[in-house]
C-alpha positions in Angstrom: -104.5 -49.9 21.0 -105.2 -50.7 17.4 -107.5 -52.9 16.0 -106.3 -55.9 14.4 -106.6 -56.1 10.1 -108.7 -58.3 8.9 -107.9 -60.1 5.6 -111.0 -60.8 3.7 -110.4 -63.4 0.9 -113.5 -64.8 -0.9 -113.3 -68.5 -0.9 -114.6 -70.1 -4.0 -117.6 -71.7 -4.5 -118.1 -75.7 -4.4 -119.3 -75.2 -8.2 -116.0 -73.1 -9.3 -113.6 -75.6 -7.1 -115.6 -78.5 -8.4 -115.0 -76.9 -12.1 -111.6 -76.4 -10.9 -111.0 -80.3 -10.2 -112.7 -81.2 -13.7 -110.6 -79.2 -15.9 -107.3 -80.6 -14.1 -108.5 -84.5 -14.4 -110.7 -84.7 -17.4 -109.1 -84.2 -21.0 -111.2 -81.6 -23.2 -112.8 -84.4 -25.2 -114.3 -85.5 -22.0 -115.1 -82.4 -21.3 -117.0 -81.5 -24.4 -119.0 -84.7 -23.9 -120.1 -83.9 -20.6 -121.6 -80.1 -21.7 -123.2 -81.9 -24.8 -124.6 -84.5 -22.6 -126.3 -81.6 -20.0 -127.5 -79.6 -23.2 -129.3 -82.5 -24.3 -130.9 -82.8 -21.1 -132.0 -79.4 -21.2 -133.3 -79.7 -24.6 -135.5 -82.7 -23.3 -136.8 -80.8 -20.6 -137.5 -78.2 -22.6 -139.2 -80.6 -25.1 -141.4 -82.2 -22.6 -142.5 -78.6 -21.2 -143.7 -77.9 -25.1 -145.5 -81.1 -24.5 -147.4 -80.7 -21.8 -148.3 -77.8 -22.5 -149.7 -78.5 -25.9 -151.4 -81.2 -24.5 -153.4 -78.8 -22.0 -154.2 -76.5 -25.3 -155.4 -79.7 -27.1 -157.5 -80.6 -24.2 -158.9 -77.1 -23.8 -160.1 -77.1 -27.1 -161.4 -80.5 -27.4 -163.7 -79.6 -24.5 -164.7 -76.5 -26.0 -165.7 -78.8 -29.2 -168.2 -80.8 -26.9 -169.4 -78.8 -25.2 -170.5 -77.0 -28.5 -172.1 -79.9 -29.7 
């Protein structure tokens, strides 16, 4: 008796497929507005990271300054 083959096919992931859909229905413009749009939400992130965190400098120094005085 031989065991049966097994076919092993990788099935795509919900990102590629959903990728897959975009590309058919949206024209390139559309596309190229949609990856502009999510790098400008990364840049904000990124923005309001630099601000927090230069806020926590600023108050790390201003509490040095009077405690000094």
């Amino acid at each position: 008796m031989q065991a049966a083959q097994i076919r092993a096919t990788a099935l795509p992931s919900v990102t590629d497929a959903l990728r897959a859909v975009e590309s058919l229905l949206l024209s390139r413009g559309q596309r190229r507005a949609r990856s502009n749009a999510w790098t400008s939400v990364l840049e904000d992130r990124r923005r309001a990271k630099d601000r927090v965190e230069a806020q926590h400098v600023l108050e790390a120094v201003s509490g040095r300054a009077s405690r000094a005085t």
